[in-house]
C-alpha positions as CSV (number, residue, x, y, z in Angstrom):
1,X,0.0,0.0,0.0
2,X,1.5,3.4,-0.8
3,X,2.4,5.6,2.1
4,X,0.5,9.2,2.6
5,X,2.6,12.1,3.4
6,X,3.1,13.2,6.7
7,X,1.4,15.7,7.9
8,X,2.0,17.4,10.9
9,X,-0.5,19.7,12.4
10,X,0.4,21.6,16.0
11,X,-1.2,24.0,18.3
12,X,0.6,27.3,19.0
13,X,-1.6,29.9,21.6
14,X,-4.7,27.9,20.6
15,X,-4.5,27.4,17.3
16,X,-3.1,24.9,14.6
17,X,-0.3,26.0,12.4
18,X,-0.1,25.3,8.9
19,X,0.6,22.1,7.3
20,X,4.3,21.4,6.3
21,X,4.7,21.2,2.7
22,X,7.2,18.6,2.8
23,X,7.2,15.1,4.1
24,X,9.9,14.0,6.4
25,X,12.2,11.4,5.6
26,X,12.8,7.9,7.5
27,X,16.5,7.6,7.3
28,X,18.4,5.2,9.3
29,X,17.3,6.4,12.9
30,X,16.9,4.5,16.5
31,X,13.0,3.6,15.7
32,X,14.4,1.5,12.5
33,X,16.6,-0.1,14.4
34,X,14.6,-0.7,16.9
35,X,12.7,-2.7,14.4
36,X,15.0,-4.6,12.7
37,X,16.3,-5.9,15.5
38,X,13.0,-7.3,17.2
39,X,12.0,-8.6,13.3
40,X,15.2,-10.9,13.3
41,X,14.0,-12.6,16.8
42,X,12.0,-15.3,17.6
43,X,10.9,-15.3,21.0
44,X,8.7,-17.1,23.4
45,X,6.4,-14.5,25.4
46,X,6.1,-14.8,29.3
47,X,3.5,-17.4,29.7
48,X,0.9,-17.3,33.2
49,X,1.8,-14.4,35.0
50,X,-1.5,-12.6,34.4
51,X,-3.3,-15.0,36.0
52,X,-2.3,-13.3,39.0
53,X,-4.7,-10.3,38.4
54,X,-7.6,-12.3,37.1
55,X,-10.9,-12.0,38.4
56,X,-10.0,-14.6,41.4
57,X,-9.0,-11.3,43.5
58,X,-12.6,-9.5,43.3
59,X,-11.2,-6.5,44.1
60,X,-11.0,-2.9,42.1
61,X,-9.5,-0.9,44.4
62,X,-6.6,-1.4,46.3
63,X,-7.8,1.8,48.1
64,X,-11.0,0.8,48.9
65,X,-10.8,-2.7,49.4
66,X,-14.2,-2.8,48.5
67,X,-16.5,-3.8,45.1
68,X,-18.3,-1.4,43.5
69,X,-21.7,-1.6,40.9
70,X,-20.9,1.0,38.2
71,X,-24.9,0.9,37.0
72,X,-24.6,-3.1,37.1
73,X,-27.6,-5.3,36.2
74,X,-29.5,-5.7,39.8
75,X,-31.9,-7.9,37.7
76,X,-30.6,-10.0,35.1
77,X,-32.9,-9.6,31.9
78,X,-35.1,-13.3,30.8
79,X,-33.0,-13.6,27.9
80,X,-29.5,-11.2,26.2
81,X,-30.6,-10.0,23.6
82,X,-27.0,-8.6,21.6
83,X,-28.3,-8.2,18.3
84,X,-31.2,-7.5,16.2
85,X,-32.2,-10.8,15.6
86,X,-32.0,-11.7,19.7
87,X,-34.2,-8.7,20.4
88,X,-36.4,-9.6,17.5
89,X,-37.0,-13.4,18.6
90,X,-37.4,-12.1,22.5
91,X,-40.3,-9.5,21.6
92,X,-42.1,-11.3,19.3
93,X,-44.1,-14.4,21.0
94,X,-47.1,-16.0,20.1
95,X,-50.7,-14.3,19.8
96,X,-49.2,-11.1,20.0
97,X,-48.3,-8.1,17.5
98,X,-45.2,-8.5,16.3
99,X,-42.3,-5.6,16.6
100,X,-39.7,-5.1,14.2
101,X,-36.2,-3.8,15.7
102,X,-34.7,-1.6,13.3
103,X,-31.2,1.2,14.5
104,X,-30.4,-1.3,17.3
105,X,-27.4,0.0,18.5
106,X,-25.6,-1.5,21.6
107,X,-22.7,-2.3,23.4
108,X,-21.7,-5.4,25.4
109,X,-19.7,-4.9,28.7
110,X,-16.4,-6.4,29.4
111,X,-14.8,-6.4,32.8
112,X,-10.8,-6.4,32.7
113,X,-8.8,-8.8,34.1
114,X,-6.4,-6.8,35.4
115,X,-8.2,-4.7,38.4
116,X,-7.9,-1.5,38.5
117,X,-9.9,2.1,40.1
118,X,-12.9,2.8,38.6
119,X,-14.0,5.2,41.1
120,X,-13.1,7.8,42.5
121,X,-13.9,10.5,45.3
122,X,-16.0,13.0,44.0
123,X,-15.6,15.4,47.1
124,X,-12.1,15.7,46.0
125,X,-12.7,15.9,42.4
126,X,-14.7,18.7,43.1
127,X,-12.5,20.4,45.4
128,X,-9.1,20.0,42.9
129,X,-11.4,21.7,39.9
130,X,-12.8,24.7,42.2
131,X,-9.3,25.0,43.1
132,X,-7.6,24.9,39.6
133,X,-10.8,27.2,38.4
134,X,-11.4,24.8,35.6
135,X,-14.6,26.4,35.1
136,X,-12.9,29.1,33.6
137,X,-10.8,27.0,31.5
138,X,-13.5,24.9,29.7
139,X,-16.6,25.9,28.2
140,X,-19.9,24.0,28.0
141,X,-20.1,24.6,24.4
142,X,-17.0,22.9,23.2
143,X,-16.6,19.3,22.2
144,X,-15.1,16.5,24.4
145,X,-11.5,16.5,22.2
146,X,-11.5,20.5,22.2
147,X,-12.2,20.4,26.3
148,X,-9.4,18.1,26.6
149,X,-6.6,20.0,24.0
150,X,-7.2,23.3,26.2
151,X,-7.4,21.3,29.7
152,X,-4.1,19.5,28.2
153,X,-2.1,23.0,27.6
154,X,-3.4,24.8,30.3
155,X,-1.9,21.8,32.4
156,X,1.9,22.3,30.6
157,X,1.5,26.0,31.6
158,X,0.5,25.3,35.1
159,X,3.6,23.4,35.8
160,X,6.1,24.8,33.0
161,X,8.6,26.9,34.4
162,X,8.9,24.9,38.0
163,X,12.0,23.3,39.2
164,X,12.5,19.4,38.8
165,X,12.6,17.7,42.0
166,X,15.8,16.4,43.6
167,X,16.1,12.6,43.6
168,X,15.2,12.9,47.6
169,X,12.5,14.9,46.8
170,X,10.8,13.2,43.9
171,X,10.8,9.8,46.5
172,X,10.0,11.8,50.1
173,X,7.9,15.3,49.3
174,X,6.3,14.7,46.1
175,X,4.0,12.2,45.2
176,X,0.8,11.1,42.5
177,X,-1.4,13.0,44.1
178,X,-2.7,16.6,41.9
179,X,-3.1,18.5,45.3
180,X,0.3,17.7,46.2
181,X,1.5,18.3,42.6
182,X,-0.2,22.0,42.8
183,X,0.7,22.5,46.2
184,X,4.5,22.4,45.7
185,X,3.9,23.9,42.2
186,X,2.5,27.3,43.7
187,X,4.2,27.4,47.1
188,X,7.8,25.6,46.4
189,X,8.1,25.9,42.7
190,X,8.5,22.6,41.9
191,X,6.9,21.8,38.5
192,X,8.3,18.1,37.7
193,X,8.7,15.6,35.2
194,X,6.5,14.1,32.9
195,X,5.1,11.6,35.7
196,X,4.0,14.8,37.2
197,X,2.4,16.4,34.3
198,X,0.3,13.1,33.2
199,X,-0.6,12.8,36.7
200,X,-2.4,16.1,37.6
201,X,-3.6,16.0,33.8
202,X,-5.0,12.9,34.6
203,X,-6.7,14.4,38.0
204,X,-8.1,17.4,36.3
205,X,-9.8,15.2,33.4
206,X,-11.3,12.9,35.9
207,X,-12.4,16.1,37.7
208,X,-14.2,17.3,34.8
209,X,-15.9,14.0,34.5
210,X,-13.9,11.9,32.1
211,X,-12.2,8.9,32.6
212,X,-7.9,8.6,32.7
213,X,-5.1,6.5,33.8
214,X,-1.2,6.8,33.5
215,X,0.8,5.4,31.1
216,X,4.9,5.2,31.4
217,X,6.9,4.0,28.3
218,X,10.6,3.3,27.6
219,X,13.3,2.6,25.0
220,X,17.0,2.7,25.1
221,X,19.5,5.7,23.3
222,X,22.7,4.5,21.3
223,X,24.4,4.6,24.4
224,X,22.3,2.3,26.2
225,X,20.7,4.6,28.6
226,X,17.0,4.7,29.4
227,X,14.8,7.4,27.4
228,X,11.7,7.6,29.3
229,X,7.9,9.6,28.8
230,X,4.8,9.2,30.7
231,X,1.6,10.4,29.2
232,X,-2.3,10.6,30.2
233,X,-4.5,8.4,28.5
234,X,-8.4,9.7,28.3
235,X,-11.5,6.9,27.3
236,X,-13.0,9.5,24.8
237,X,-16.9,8.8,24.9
238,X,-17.4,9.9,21.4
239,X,-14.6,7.5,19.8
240,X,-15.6,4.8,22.5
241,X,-11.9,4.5,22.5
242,X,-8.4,5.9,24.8
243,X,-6.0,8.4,23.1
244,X,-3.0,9.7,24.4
245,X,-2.4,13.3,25.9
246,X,1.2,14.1,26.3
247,X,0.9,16.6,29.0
248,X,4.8,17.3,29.3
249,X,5.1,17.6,25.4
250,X,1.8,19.2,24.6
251,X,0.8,16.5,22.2
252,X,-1.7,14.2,20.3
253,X,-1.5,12.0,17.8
254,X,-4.4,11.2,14.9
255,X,-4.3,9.5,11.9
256,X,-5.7,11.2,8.7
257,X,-9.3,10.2,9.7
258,X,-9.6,12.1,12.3
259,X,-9.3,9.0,14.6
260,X,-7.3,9.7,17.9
261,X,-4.5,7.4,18.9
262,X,-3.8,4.9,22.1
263,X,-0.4,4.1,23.2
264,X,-0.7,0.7,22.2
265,X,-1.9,1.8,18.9
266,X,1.2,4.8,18.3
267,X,3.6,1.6,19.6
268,X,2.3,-0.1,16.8
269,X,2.9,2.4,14.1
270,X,6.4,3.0,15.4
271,X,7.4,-0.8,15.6
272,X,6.0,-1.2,11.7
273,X,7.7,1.7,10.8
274,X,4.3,3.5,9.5
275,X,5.1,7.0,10.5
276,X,3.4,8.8,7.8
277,X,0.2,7.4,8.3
278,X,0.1,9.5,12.2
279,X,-0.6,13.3,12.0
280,X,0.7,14.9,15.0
281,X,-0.4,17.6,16.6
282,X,1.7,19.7,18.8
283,X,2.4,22.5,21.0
284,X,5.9,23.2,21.7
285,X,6.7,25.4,19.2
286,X,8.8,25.7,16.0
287,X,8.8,22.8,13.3
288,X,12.1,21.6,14.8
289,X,10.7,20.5,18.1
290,X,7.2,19.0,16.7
291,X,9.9,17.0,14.7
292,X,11.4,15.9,18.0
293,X,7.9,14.7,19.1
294,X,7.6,12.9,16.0
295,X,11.1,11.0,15.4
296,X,12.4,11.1,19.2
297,X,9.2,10.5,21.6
298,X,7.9,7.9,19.7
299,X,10.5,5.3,20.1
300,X,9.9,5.3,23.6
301,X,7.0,3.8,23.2
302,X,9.1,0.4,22.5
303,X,8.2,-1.0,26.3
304,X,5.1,0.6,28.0
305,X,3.0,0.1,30.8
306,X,0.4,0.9,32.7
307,X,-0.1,2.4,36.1
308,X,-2.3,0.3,38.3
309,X,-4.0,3.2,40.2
310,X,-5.0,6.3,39.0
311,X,-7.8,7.5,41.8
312,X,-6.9,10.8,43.7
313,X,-4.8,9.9,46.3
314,X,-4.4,12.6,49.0
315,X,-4.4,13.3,51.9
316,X,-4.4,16.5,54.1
317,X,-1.3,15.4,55.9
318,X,1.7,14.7,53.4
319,X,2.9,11.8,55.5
320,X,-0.2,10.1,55.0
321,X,-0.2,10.4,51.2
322,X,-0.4,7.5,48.7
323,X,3.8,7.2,47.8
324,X,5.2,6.4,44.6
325,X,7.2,3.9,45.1
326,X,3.6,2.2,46.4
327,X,1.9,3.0,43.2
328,X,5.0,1.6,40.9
329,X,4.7,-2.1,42.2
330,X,1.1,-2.3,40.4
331,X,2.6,-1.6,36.9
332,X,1.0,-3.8,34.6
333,X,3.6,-4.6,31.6
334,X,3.0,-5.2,27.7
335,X,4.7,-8.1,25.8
336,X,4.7,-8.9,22.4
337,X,6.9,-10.8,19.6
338,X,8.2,-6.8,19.2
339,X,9.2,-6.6,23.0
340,X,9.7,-9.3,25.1
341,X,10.1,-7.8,28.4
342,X,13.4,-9.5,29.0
343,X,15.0,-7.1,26.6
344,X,13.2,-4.2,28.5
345,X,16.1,-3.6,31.1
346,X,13.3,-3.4,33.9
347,X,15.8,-4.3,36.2
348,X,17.3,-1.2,35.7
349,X,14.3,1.3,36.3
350,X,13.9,2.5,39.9
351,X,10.6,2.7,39.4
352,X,10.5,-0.5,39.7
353,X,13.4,-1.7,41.6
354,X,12.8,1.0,44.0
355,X,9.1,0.2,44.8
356,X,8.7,-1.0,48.6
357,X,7.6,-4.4,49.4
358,X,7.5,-5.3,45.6
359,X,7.2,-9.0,45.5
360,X,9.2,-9.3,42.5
361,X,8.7,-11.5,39.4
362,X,11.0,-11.1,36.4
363,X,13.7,-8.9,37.2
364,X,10.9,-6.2,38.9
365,X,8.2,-6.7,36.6
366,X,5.4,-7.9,38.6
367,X,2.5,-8.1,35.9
368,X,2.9,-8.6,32.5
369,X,-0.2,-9.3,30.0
370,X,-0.7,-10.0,25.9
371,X,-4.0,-9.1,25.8
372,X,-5.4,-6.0,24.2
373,X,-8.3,-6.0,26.8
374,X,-6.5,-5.3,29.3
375,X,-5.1,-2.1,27.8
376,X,-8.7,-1.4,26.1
377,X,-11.3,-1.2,29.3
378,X,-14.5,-0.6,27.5
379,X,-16.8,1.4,29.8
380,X,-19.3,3.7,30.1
381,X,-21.3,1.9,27.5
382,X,-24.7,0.8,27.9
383,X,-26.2,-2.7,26.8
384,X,-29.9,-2.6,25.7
385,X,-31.7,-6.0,26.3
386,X,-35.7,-6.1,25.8
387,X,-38.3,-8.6,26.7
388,X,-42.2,-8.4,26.0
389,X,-44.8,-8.0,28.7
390,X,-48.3,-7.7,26.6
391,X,-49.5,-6.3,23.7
392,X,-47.9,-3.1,23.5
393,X,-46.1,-3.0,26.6
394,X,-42.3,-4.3,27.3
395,X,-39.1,-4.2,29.8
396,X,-35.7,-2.8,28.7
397,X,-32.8,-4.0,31.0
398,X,-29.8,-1.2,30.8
399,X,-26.1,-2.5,32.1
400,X,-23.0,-0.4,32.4
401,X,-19.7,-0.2,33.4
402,X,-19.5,3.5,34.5
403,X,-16.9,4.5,37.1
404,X,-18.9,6.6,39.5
405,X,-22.1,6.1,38.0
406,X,-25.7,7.9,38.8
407,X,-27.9,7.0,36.5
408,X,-29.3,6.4,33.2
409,X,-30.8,8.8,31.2
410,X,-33.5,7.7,28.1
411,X,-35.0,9.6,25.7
412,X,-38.1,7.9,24.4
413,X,-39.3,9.3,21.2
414,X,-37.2,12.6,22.1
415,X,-38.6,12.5,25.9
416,X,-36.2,12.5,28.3
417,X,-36.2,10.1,31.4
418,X,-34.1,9.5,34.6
419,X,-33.9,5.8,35.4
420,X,-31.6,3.0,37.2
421,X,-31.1,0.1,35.5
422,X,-34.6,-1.6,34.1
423,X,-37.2,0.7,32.3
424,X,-41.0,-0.2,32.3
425,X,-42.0,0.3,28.4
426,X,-46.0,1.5,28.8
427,X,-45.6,1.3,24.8
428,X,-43.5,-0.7,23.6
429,X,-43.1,1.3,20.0
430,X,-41.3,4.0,19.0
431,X,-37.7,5.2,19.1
432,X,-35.3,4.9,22.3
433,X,-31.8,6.8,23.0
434,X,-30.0,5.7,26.2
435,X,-26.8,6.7,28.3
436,X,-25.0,6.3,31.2
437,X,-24.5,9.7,33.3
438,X,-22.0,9.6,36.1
439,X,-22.1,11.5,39.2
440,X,-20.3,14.6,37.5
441,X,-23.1,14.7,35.2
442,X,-20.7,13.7,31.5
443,X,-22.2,11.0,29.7
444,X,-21.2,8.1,28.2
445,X,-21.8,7.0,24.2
446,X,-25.5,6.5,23.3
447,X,-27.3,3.1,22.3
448,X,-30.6,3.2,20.8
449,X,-33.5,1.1,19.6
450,X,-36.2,1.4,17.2
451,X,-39.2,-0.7,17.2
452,X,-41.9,-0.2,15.0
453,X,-45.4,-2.6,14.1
């Protein structure tokens, strides 16, 4: 297939710059030999240490200690009904009209196997955006990306300019925590690394309702020493997927559609050498450095991970704040033919070797998976299932997976309606819009039904 051009878009004081009228070149840098040299192995991938996070633990939250419902079925429908054909078979029985499902449009749930927050304290989330005045920083009227970009860059701005912490600070006064974060931002003028800027980023967007979790990736130079980035990843509701916000480096990464991409996804790309198919968008400045985010940011996305907690976790005395080195030991680690994680030097990264009481596997690495799921957590969908009570009358039975979840809200034939999880059709035709609303009133992706005579 013949490549596109690059194009590279970037953000400078709110707006996108022009597009650059000439391509640039893949020449014989780091991310192509970085791929040659994984194509030439063969390797057998880690086998059984995900088991450990499996569903056996029934626990989300470390924190808590304690399972939660997320809008959960209470009562299981009669029958699932996935598909058009299931719902069709389920409302039409015997001696009655029959229905005809047309626009059915739902969305099965899938928990994770590997556990991680999916709530959070909303007291808090409250507090940190009064305090950061977010509601003069994002607008109703804007769209979910457009929120994001300006939450993103105000976030650089907030912390560009401070200090980097000392090694003895980074592990004793600072920690994941966005009220510490802003704390020694404004009164010590410490503005941090990148771990710091995904991590209030990450704060802020679940503040304003949206759902985030850390990412950390590595590679190695020509020298042999560790290049590392840690970004923000944000579940956008209108994509139904994650994207990456690279809070330290102001940037995003699309491909021509439109279509924002995960880490896992820009890993990809990099590893198959398909650079020309990503348009990145940048803030930083000049077209030298949004070629810096393109050619030297991107191969650190050779070995990533995730970060097993992502809730706020403060405290109004420091010593009692969530540390670090307690958050590092829940990393959860990618492996693929590309990078096995014995060629990830993980023995080598104090963030993992530094982590207190780590029960280590592997050289450090404590959880390691292969499976896209548990990098893709699909939430804050809803899944429609129907079932026929009399002639014109039916049940719809809503189920979601909706970190801090309120409630439902259905529109029936335009109506709007405030429900919990099973909705008492008094007519059964006509057209139906539902969607999960959590308890900082953003909504999830809609799923709908039509049913006509």
């Amino acid at each position: 297939m013949k490549k596109s051009t690059l194009i590279i878009v970037f953000i400078l004081a709110g707006m996108y710059g022009c597009q650059q009228k000439e391509s640039v070149r893949i020449q014989n840098t780091q991310e192509n030999i970085i791929l040659k040299k994984h194509k030439k192995k063969h390797i057998e991938l880690t086998q059984g240490d995900q088991d450990k996070f499996h569903l056996k633990s029934k626990i989300e939250s470390v924190r808590k200690t304690q399972l939660t419902t997320f809008g959960r079925l209470l009562t299981p429908p009669p029958v699932r009904t996935p598909d058009d054909n299931a719902a069709n078979d389920a409302l039409n029985q015997k001696n009655l009209p029959q229905v005809h499902v047309m626009n059915f449009n739902t969305h099965g749930n899938n928990i994770s196997s590997y556990p991680f927050d999916y709530e959070n304290d909303i007291t808090t989330l409250k507090k940190l955006y009064r305090d950061h005045n977010l509601d003069q920083i994002i607008r109703n009227d804007m769209i979910e990306l457009d929120k994001l970009t300006v939450l993103m860059v105000y976030t650089h701005d907030f912390l560009q300019g401070g200090r980097k912490p000392t090694p003895e600070e980074k592990w004793k006064i600072t920690s994941p925590s966005a009220i510490t974060i802003t704390n020694l931002r404004r009164n010590e003028s410490i503005g941090g690394t990148s771990e710091h800027y995904a991590a209030l980023f990450c704060q802020l967007a679940l503040s304003c309702g949206y759902n985030s979790r850390l990412v950390s990736m590595h590679t190695f130079d020509d020298n042999g020493e560790f290049l590392r980035n840690d970004v923000c990843e944000i579940y956008l509701n209108n994509f139904r997927k994650w994207a990456v916000f690279d809070v330290y480096n102001r940037a995003t990464y699309y491909l021509r559609e439109g279509i924002p991409l995960s880490a896992l996804e820009l890993r990809q790309y990099m590893l198959e050498d398909r650079y020309r198919e990503i348009v990145t968008k940048s803030g930083i400045g000049d077209f030298a450095d949004i070629s810096s985010v393109r050619e030297k940011l991107l191969p650190r996305y050779e070995f990533i991970y995730m970060w097993r907690m992502n809730d706020i976790l403060s405290k109004s005395d420091r010593k009692k704040i969530f540390p670090w080195q307690a958050l590092y030991k829940f990393h959860l680690v990618w492996e693929d033919e590309y990078t096995p994680i014995s060629d990830g030097g993980f023995d080598r990264l104090d963030i993992f070797t530094n982590s207190a009481n780590a029960d280590y596997i592997l050289d450090g690495v404590r959880y390691i998976t292969h499976k896209k799921q548990d990098f893709n957590w699909d939430i804050n969908n809803v899944e429609i299932n129907v079932s026929r009570t009399g002639i014109e009358t039916g049940k719809m039975y809503f189920d979601t997976i909706t970190p801090n979840f309120d409630h439902f809200l259905i529109y029936v034939d335009g109506v709007p309606e405030v429900i919990q999880n099973i909705y008492v059709q008094k007519k059964i035709f006509g057209d139906y819009q539902v969607r999960s609303i959590n308890k900082l009133g953003v909504g999830g992706p809609v799923s709908s039904i039509s049913m006509i005579q």
